[in-house]
C-alpha positions in Angstrom: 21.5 -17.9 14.7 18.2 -19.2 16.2 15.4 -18.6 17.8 14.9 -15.3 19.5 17.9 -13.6 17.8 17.0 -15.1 14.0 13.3 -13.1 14.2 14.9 -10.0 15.8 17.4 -10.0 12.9 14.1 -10.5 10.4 12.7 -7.9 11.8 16.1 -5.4 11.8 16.4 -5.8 8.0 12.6 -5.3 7.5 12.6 -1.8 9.2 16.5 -1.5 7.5 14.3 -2.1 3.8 11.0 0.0 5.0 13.3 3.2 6.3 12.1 2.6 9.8 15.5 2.8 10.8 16.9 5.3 8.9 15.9 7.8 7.1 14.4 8.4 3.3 14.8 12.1 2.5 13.0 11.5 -1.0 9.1 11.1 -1.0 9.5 9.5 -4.8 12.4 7.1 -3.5 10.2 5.9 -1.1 7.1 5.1 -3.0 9.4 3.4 -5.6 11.4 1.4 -3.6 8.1 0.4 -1.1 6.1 -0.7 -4.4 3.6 2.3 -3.9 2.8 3.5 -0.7 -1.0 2.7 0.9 -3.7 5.5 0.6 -7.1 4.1 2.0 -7.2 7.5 3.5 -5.1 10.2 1.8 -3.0 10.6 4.9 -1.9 7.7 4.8 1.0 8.7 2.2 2.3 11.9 3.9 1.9 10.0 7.9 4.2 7.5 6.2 6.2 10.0 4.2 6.9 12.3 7.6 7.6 9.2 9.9 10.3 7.9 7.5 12.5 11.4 7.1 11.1 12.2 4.2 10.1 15.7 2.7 6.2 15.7 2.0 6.3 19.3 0.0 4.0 18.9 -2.6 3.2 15.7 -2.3 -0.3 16.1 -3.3 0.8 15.4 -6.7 4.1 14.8 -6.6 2.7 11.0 -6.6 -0.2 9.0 -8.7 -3.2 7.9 -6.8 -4.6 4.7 -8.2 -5.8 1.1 -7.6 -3.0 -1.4 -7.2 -2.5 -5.1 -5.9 -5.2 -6.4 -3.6 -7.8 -3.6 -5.2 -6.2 -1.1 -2.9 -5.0 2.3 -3.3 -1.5 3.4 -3.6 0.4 6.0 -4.0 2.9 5.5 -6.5 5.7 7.0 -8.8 3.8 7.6 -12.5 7.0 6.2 -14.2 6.5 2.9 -12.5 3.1 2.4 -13.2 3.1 0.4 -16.4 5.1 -2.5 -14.5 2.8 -2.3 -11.2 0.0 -2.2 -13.4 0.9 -5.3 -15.4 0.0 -7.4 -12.8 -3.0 -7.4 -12.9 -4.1 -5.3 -16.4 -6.4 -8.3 -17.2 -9.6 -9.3 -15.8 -12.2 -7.4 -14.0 -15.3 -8.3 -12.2 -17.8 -6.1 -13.3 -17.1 -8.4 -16.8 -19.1 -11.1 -14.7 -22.1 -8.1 -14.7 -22.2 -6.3 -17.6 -20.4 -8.7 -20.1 -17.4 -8.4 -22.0 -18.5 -6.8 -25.1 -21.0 -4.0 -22.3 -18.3 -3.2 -20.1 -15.1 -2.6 -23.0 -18.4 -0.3 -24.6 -19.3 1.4 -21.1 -15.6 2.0 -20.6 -15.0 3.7 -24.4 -17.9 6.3 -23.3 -16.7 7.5 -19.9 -13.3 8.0 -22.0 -14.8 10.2 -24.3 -16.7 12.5 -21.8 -13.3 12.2 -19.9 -11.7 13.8 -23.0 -15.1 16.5 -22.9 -14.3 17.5 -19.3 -16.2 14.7 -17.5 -14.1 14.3 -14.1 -16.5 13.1 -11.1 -18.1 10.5 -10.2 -20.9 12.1 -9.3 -21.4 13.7 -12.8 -20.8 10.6 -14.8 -24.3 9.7 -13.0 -26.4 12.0 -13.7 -25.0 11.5 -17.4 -26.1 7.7 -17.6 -28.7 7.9 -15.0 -31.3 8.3 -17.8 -30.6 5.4 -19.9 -29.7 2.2 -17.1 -31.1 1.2 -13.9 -30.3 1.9 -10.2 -28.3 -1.5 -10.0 -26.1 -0.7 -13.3 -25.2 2.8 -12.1 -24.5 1.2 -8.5 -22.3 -1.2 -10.3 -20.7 0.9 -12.6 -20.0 4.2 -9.9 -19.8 2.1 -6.7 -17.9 4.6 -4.4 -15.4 1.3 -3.8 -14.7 1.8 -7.9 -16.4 0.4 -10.4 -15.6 0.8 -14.2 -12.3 3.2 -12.8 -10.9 0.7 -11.0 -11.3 -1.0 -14.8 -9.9 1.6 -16.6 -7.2 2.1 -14.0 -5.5 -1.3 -14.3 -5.4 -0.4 -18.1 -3.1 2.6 -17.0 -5.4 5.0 -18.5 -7.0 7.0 -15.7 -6.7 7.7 -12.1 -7.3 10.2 -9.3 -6.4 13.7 -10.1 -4.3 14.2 -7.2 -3.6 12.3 -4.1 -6.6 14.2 -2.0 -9.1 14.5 -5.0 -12.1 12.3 -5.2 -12.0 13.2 -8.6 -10.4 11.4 -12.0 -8.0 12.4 -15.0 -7.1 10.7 -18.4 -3.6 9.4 -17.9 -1.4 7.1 -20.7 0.7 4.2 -18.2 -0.7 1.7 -20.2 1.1 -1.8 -18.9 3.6 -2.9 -22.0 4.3 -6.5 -20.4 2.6 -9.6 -18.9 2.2 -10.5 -15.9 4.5 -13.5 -16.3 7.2 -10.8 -17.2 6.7 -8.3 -14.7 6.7 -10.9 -11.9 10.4 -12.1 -11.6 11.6 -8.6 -11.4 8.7 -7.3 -8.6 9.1 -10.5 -6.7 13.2 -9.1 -6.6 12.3 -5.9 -5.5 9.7 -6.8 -3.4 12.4 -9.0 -1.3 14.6 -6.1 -1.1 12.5 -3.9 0.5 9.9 -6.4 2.7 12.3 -9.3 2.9 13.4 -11.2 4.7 9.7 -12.8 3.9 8.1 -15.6 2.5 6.5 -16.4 -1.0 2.9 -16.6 1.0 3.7 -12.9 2.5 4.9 -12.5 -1.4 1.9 -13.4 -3.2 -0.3 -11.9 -0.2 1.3 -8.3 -1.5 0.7 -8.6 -4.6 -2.5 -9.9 -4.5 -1.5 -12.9 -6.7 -4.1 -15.7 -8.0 -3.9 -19.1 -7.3 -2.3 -20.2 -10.7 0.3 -16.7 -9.9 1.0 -18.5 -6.4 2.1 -21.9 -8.1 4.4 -20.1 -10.3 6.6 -18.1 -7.5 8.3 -21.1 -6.5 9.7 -21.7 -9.8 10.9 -18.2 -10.7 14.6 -18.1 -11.1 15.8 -16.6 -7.3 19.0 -15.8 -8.1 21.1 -13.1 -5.6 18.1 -13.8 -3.0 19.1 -15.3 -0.7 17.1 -17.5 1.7 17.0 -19.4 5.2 14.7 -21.7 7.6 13.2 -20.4 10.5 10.8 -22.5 13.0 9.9 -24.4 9.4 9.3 -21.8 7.1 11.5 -20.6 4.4 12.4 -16.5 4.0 14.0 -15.0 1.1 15.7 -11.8 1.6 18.1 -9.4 -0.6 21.5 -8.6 0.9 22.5 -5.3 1.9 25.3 -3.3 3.7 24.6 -2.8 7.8 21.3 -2.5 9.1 20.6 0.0 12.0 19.3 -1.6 15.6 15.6 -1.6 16.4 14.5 1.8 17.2 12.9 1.6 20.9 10.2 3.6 19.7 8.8 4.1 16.3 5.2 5.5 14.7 3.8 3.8 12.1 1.3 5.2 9.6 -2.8 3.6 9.3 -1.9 0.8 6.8 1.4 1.4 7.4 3.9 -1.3 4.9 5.6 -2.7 8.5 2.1 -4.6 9.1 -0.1 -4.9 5.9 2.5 -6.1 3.2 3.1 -9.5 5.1 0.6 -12.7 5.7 1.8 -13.6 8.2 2.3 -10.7 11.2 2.9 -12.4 14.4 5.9 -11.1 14.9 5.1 -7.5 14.8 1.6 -7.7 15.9 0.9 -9.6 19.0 -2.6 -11.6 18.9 -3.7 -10.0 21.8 -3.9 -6.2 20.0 -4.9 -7.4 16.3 -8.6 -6.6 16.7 -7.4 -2.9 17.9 -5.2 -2.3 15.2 -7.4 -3.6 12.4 -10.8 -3.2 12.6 -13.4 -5.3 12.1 -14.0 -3.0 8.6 -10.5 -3.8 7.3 -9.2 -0.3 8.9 -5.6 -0.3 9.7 -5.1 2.2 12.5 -1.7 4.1 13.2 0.2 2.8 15.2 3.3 2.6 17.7 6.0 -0.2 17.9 8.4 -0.6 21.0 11.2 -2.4 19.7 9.6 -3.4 16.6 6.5 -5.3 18.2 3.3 -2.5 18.1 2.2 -1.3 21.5 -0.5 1.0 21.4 -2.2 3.1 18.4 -2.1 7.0 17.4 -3.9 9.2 15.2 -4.9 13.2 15.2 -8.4 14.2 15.6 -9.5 17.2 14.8 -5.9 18.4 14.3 -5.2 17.1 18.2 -3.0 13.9 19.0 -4.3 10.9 20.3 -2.7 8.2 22.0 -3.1 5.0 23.5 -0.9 2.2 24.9 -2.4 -1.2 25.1 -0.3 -1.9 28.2 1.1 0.4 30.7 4.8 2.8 30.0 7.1 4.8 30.9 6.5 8.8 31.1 9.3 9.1 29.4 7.8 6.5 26.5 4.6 8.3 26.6 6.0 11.7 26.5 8.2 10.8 23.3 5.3 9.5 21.5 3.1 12.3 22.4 6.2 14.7 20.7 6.3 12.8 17.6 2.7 12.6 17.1 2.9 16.5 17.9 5.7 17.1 15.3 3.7 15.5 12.9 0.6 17.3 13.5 2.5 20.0 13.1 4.1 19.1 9.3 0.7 18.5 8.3 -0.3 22.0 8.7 -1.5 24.2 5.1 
């Protein structure tokens, strides 16, 4: 199989492994089996959720908001943090600002007024505000993370719920190295994104350059893999896949376009700068036959639509109803 039909059969078993093309009815499968599902915005996880069958009831903290590969957030299943975690337990960069010895010390007090009540950002600066400077507190608060994004790659706190700005003491501490935990990801990362390549691999998961050098020794055994215009893919086997969907909505950082390096395939060259913004911002959006075509979103509770290129009434009108039917799930 070349050409033409070998990267429509790539990108079959990639919306067969993202349930784009069928459905998930279980919000916890789906974060499990997608490695955590993005949350830059907290709709993220129930657009995503909704557009892939699943049942969002609850889902404010039926999953655990936290930071993950890349320093993004995700929402995840709290059983599985430990091995996401592991990946990347060690190391942070405030270290290079505080020090070692400051920032282990700065992150034992916000524990303890954690374990008084402490919960918000906001209160943990009036608390130091008196004894460090503007560029400490700005370092250690930043509203991008700071020492939580620390303490969250030790497993042991994260956001209260999947809307709250807010934090909670939590105990997923990682158990393994990241040697350890990589083999089995890298598996399971091929069985959902696959087929893909190491680069898209170690683009996921946010890998070092020391991590990268190591993925193409790891034993690959029941991967399977092929060539394709020069570059090598590794995918998982499964049963049938389900054809292209003609149309399908995908969520702002939606898994079908962020979890790869390289997107061509799905997102032409011509759109990129419309679906992700100059800021980093990965906007909703809608794929015709797996290719993205034109971005959605809801503002103030209304849909919002947009083709990049002219369509069909009847395309427009069935993109207008899904956007609707999710508006309509999202309601209190």
């Amino acid at each position: 199989m070349q050409g033409a039909n070998l990267t429509e059969r790539i990108l079959r078993k990639r919306m067969h492994g993202l349930y784009l093309s069928r459905p998930c009815d279980e919000l916890e499968t789906l974060a499990h089996e997608l490695l955590g599902l993005h949350s830059w915005f907290y709709r993220n996880v129930p657009f995503s959720a909704l557009i892939r069958g699943a049942d969002i009831r609850g889902w404010q903290t039926r999953l655990t908001k936290t930071w993950l590969y890349r320093g993004t957030l995700h929402g995840v299943v709290y059983e599985d943090l430990p091995m996401l975690l592991a990946l990347h337990a060690n190391g942070s960069s405030l270290a290079r600002y505080l020090g070692e010895q400051a920032l282990r010390d700065a992150a034992q007090e916000v524990l303890h007024y954690m374990e008084d009540g402490v919960y918000s950002r906001s209160e943990f600066r009036r608390i130091f505000a008196g004894s460090y400077d503007a560029d400490w507190l700005e370092a250690m608060f930043s509203p991008w993370g700071g020492i939580f994004v620390y303490l969250a790659r030790l497993g042991k706190v994260a956001f209260r719920d999947m809307e709250s700005r807010d934090f909670d003491l939590i105990s997923a501490e990682p158990t393994q190295t990241p040697d350890e935990v990589l083999p089995h990801l890298l598996r399971r990362y091929f069985a959902a994104y696959g087929p893909a390549t190491l680069a898209d691999a170690a683009w996921f998961f946010g890998l070092g350059q020391e991590a990268k050098q190591l993925l193409p020794t790891l034993p690959l055994d029941g991967i399977d893999s092929f060539a394709h215009e020069g570059v090598r893919y590794y995918d998982v086997a499964c049963g049938d896949t389900a054809d292209i969907p003609a149309l399908t909505l995908l969520s702002g950082f939606d898994p079908y376009i962020v979890s790869y390096k390289e997107r061509s395939a799905i997102l032409p060259a011509a759109y990129q700068k419309q679906v992700i913004l100059s800021s980093g911002i990965c906007n909703p959006t809608i794929a015709l036959h797996g290719r993205i075509a034109g971005i959605w979103n809801l503002s103030k509770g209304e849909p919002r639509i947009t083709f990049f290129t002219a369509q069909p009434k009847r395309i427009q009108a069935e993109a207008a109803a899904r956007v609707d039917m999710i508006r309509r799930r999202m309601r209190p």
